[in-house]
N, C-alpha and C positions, 0 to 999 in steps of 0.2 A: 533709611529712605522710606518714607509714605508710601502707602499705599494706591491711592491719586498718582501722586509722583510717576511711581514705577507704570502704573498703568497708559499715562499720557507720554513717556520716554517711548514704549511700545508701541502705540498709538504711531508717532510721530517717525519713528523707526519704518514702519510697516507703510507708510505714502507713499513713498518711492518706488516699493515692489507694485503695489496696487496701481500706483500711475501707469506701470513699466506694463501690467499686463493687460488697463484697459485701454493702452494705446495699442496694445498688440492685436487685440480682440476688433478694435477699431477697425485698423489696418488689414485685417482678416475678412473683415464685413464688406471694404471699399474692393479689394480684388474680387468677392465675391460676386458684387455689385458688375464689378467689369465685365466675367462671366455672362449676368443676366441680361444684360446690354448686347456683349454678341450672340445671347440664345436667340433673344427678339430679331436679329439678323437675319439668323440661320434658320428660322419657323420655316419660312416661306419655302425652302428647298424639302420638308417633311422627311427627314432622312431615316435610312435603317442604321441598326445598330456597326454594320460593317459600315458604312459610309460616315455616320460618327467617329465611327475610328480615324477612318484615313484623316478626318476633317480636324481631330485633336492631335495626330500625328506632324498634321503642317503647322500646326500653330505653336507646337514642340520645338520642332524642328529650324521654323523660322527664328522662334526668340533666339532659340540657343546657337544662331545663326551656322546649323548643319545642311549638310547636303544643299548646297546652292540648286534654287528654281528659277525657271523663265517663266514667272505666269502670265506673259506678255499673249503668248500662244492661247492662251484657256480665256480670257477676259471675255471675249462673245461668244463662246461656251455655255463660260458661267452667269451670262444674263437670259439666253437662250432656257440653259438648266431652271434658272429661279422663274421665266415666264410660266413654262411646260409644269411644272412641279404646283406651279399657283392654279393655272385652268385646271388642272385635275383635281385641287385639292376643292373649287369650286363645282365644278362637276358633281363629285362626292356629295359633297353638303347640300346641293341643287333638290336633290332625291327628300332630303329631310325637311328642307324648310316652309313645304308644306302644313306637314304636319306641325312642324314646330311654332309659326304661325298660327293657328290654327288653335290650339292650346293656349299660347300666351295672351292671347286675347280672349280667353274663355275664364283666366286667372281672377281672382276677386279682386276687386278694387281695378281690374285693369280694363281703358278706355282705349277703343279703335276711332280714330279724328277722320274723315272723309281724304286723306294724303294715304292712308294708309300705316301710319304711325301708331304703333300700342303706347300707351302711358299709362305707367302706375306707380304712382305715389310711394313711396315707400316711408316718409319719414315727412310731414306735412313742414312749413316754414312759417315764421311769422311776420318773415319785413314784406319788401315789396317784391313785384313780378318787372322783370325785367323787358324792355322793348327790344323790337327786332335790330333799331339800331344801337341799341346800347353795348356797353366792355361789361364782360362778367369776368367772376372770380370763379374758380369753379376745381374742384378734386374729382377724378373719372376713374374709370376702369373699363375697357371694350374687350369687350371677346367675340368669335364666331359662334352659332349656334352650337355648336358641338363643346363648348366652356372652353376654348384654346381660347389664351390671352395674348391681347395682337399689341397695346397700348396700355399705361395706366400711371396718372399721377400719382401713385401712392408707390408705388418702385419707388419713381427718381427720388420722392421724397418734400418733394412741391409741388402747390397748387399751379394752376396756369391761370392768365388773364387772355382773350381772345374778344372781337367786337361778334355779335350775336350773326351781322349780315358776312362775314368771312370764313362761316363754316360749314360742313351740310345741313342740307334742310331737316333733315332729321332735329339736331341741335337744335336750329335758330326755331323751328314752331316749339319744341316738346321743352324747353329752356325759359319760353315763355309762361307757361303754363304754372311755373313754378316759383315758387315766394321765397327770399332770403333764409337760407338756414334750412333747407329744407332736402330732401335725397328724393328722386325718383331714380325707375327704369325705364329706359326708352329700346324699344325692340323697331327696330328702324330697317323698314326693306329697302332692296339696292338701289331704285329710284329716288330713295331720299337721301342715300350716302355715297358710294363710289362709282356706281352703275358697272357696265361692263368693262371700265378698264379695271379698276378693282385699285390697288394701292399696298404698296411696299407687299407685307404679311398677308393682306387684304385680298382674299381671289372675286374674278370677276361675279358680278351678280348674285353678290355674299347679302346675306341678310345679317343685321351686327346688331349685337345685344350692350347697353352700355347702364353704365349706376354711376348716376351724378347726383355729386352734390353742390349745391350752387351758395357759395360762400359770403357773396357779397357782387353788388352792383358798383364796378369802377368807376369811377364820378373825373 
């Protein structure tokens, strides 16, 4: 038998396992993904490491369908919990985003617009600038100023498409600003994004730092 031969037998031999373990790996990455999915859930509650626990304990417990719960009883608790946990965690941040402001517009290349918007360029584009009422294409990532991630199309693994007038102000000016192909930062105070009700992760009168890139104007 050839050399060749023997070599492509082995070859051909060896697919199956290969397939077998980068479906496994796959399948490793999608649960993992689930995980990150209900991390971004659970941000908003900021929990200690004992209340992690109890909170991995239920989700144990409930797959593996043990010790029966009525969380019928806890449901306005548990929204009660996620408001109280958000105003403080806003509170907190309140103290910094002075300062943090304050710096970020002092950054080079970075622009304060009379809204109160910082923009800065981070990677310049060369198609066109999109209008306030046009559909962008767009890949993001939002954090609070302290780098907690509250959103981002690069998890789920897809860009988004959104019309420019259906989003905070933040977005629809600092969005314009920018040319096909191109990545800014937009550091966006709470008047131009959630204000005082704040949103999901989002605590009230959160100042939000975002890095977009704007892919393409949807026609």
């Amino acid at each position: 038998m050839s050399r060749l031969l023997i070599v492509a037998l082995v070859a051909l031999f060896a697919l199956p396992a290969y397939a077998a373990d980068e479906k496994k790996a796959d399948d490793q990455k999608t649960f993992y993904a689930i995980g990150q999915v209900m991390a971004r859930q659970l941000a908003v509650f900021d929990m200690s490491q004992d209340e992690m626990e109890q909170v991995l304990k239920g989700v144990k417990d409930g797959v593996e369908s043990k010790a029966p719960f009525d969380v019928e009883p806890y449901k306005a608790k548990i929204q009660q919990l996620a408001l109280s946990r958000r105003n403080a965690q806003g509170e907190k941040l309140a103290a910094k985003t002075k300062e943090f402001v304050e710096k970020a517009a002092k950054e080079k290349d970075a622009v304060k617009t009379p809204s109160g918007l910082i923009y800065k360029s981070l990677k310049e584009g060369t198609g066109a600038s999109p209008a306030a009422t046009d559909k962008v294409k767009v890949n993001y990532r939002g954090t609070l100023i302290d780098g907690k991630e509250f959103d981002s199309s690069y998890a789920s693994g897809h860009p988004v498409e959104f019309g420019l007038n259906q989003v905070i102000k933040c977005w629809t000016e600092g969005l314009q600003k920018m040319k096909v192909g191109g990545k800014a930062q937009l550091v966006c105070p709470a008047d131009l994004a959630y204000g005082e009700r704040g949103s999901g992760q989002i605590p009230a009168n959160a100042t939000l730092v975002f890095e977009v890139e704007l892919l393409d104007i949807v026609k």
